[in-house]
C-alpha positions in Angstrom: 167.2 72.0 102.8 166.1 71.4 106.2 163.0 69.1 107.3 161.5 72.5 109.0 161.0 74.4 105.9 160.4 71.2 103.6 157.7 71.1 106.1 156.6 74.3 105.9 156.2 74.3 101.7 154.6 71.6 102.0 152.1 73.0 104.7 151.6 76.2 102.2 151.0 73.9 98.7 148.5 71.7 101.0 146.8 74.7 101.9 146.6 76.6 98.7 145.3 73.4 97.5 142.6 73.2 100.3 142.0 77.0 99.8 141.1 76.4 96.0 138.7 73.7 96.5 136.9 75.0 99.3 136.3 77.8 96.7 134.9 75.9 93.9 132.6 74.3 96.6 131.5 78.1 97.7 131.1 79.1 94.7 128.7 75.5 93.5 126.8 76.3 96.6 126.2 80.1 96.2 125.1 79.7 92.3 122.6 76.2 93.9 121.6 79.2 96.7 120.7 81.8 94.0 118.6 79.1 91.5 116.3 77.9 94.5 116.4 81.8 95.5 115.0 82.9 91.8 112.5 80.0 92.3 110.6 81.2 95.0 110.7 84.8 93.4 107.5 84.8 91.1 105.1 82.8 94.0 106.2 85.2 96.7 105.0 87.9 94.0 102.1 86.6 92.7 101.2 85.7 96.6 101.7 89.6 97.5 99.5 90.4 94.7 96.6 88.2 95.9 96.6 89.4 99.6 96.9 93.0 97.8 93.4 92.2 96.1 91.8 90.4 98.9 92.7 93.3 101.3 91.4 96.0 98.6 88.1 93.9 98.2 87.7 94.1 102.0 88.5 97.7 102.3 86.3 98.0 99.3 83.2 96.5 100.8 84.0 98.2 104.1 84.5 101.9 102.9 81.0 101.0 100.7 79.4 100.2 103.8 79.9 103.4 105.5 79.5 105.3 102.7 75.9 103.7 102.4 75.3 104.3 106.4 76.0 108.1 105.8 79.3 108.5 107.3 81.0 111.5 105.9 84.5 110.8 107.1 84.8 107.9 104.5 88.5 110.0 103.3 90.5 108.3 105.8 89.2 104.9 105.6 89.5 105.1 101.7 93.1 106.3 101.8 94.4 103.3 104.5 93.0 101.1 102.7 93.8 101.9 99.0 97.3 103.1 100.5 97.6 98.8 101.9 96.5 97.7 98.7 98.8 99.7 96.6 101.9 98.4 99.2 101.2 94.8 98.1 101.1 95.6 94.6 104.6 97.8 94.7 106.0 95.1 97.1 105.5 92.3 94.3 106.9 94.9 91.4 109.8 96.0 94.4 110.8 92.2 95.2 110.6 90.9 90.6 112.9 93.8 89.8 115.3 93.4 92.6 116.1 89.9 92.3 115.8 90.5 88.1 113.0 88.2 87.3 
């Protein structure tokens, strides 16, 4: 054989070699990715939930308000603000099922 292609295997078997452990280190670092991922899952949800009832206990207390001053268009303000509280909650339900927590 000539010192070209001895060359040239060689070249291929180092870089099927490189190609395989470059893998296994993707593959170490994607599965490390997904755990810290799934970590922050249940705080983000449980912090959606929280600014879901703080904002429904302001819109709450507001829509009360001008219901008690005798405002009669109170339909609108009720529906933006139960429509922003009920968001938050399906965001937190939307974000546990689609990472499967």
């Amino acid at each position: 054989m000539s010192k070209n292609i001895k060359k040239t295997i060689a070249s291929v078997g180092l870089g099927a070699l490189a190609l395989a452990h470059a893998k296994a280190q993707g593959v170490q670092g994607i599965t490390a990715a997904e755990s810290s991922l799934i970590g922050y899952v249940d705080p983000v949800a449980s912090l959606c939930l929280v600014i879901g009832a703080v904002v429904g206990i302001i819109g709450g207390v507001r829509v009360y308000i001008k219901w008690n001053s005798g405002d009669q268009d109170i339909n609108k303000e009720l529906m933006g603000w139960g429509g922003s509280c009920l968001f938050m909650v399906l965001v937190s339900v939307v974000i546990k099922a689609f990472f499967g927590v």
